[in-house]
N, C-alpha and C positions, 0 to 999 in steps of 0.2 A: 657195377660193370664186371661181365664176364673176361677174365683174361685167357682163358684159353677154351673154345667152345667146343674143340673136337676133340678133348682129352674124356674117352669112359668113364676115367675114373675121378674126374675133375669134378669141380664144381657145378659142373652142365650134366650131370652122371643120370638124376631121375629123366632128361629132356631125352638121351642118348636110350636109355631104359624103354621109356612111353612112345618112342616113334610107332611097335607094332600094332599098339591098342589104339591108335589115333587113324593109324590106316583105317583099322579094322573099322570102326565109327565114321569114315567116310564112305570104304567102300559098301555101307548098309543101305547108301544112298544111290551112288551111282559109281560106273567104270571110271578110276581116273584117268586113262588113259587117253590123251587130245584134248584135257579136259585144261581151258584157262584159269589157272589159279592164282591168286593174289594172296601172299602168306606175310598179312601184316603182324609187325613186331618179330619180326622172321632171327635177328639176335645174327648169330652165327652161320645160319644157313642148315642145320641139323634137320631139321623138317625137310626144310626145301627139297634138300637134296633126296630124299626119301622119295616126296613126290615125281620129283625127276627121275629117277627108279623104273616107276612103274608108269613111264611114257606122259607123263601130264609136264604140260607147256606152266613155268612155273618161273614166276615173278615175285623178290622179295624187299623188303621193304621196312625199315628200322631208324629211328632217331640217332641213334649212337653209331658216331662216324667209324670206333674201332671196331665194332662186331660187324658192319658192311664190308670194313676191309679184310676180317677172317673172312669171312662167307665166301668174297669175293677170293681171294686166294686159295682157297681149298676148293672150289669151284674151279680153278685151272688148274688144281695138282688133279683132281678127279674128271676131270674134261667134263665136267658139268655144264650145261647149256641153261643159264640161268641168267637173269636180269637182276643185279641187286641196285635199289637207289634208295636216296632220299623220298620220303612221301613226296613234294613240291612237284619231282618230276614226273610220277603216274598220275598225279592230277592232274597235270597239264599236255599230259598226251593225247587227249583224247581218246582213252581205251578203255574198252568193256572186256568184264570178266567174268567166268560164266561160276568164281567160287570165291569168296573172301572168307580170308581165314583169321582167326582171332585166338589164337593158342597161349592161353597162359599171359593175355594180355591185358582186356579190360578191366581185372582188379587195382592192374598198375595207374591208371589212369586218372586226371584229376575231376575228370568233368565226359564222363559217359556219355549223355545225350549228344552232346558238343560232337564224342569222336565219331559216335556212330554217323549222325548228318553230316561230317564231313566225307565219310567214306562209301556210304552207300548210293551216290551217284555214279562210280565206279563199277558198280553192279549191274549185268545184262538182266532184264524182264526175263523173271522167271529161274535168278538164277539163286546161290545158296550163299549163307552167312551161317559159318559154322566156325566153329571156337568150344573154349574149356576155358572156365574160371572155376571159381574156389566162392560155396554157399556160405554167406553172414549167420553162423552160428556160434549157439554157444561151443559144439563138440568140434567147430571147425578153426576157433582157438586154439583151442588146446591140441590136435591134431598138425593143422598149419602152420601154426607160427611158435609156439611153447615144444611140443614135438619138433617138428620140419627144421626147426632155427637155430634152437638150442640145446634141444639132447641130442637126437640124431645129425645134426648137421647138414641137413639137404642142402638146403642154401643157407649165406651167409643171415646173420642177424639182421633183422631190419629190415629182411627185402619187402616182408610185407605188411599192411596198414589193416587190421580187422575190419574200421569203418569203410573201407574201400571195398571189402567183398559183397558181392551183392548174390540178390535173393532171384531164383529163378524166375518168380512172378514179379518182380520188378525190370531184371530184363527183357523179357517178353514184351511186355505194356510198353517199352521204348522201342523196342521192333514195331508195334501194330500201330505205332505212331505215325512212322513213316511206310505202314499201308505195306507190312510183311503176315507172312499165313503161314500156318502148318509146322507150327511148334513143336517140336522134339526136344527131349532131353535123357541125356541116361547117366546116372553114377558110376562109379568108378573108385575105387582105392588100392592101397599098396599092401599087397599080402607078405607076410615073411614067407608060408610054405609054398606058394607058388613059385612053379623056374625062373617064369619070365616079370617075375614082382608084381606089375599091376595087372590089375583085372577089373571086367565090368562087375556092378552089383547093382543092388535093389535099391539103396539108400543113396542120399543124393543132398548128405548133411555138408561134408564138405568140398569134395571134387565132382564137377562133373561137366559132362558135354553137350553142347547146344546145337541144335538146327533149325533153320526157318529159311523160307522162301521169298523172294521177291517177286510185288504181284504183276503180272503181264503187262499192267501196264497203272501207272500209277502216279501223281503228283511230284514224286522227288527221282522221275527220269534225268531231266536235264543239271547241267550244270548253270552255276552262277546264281 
């Protein structure tokens, strides 16, 4: 757990870093602006509020009751117009969203297929699942979690599981399960001599970003 998510210099320091690159990989796709976003695993609201920035209608959504409560506080120190809850209650709204987000999420997770079918009924026909995880490699070892953990200190030790990270073409094949198209993806790493640290790249061994679409119309529309 994050104890402080809106500290640069904190613990949360690479999320506060990646916000421009994370735009920039959305807006490849479309205007955020009016756009309904759903930023699961949303942690502290760091994202959120980014998207809320640049005019996009933006909903967040996290397990851990104390990063809802940042989120939620720095949201009324910043007059943020944002919705943060537990998952239970966007599922049980009955609301469509024309963007889910999945940032630095699904490597956390125990049971991938499980979350995706949980969340992609939340999804309007046609609209996008876009997210960044971390590729199951060898170089993505030693980079994410030997690097990231313990020499450089990005996050604390532990935060991540190697057999958790998954392979681009294995997340795909669980998208096109539930009857999604038009797969994207682009690398990404952290440069020293660059100003702004990360950048996109060619390679795509450890970080990288995902897009796919939901299809117009499709068997895992409804709920229940």
């Amino acid at each position: 757990m994050i104890k402080n998510w809106w500290d640069p210099t904190g613990p949360a320091r690479c999320l506060h870093e990646l916000s421009f690159l994370r735009i920039g990989f959305l807006e490849s796709f479309f205007s955020l602006y009016g756009k309904k976003i759903l930023d699961v695993g949303c942690g502290g609201g760091v994202f959120s509020e980014e998207l809320w920035k640049r005019g996009a209608l933006v909903s967040g959504t996290d397990v851990c009751a104390d990063s809802l409560r940042q989120a939620r506080a720095h949201a009324r120190f910043s007059h943020a117009q944002i919705s943060y809850e537990f998952p239970e209650y966007f599922y049980n709204q009955h609301r469509y969203f024309d963007v889910l987000l999945f940032m630095e999420v699904l490597e956390h997770v125990d049971h991938l297929y499980d979350t995706i079918k949980y969340w992609i009924p939340l999804l309007a026909p046609g609209g996008y699942l876009i997210g960044s995880t971390i590729n199951r490699t060898t170089r993505s070892y030693f980079k994410a979690i030997l690097a990231g953990e313990y020499i450089l200190q990005w996050v604390a030790p532990g935060t991540h599981s190697w057999h958790r990270f998954i392979k681009p073409e294995e997340l795909q094949e669980v998208f096109r399960d539930f009857g999604c198209c038009g797969w994207t993806e682009q690398g990404y790493k952290y440069s020293f001599f660059h100003p702004k640290k990360w950048i996109f790249c060619s390679e795509n061994d450890t970080n990288f970003f995902f897009s796919i679409r939901k299809l117009q119309h499709n068997n895992f529309s409804d709920r229940g």
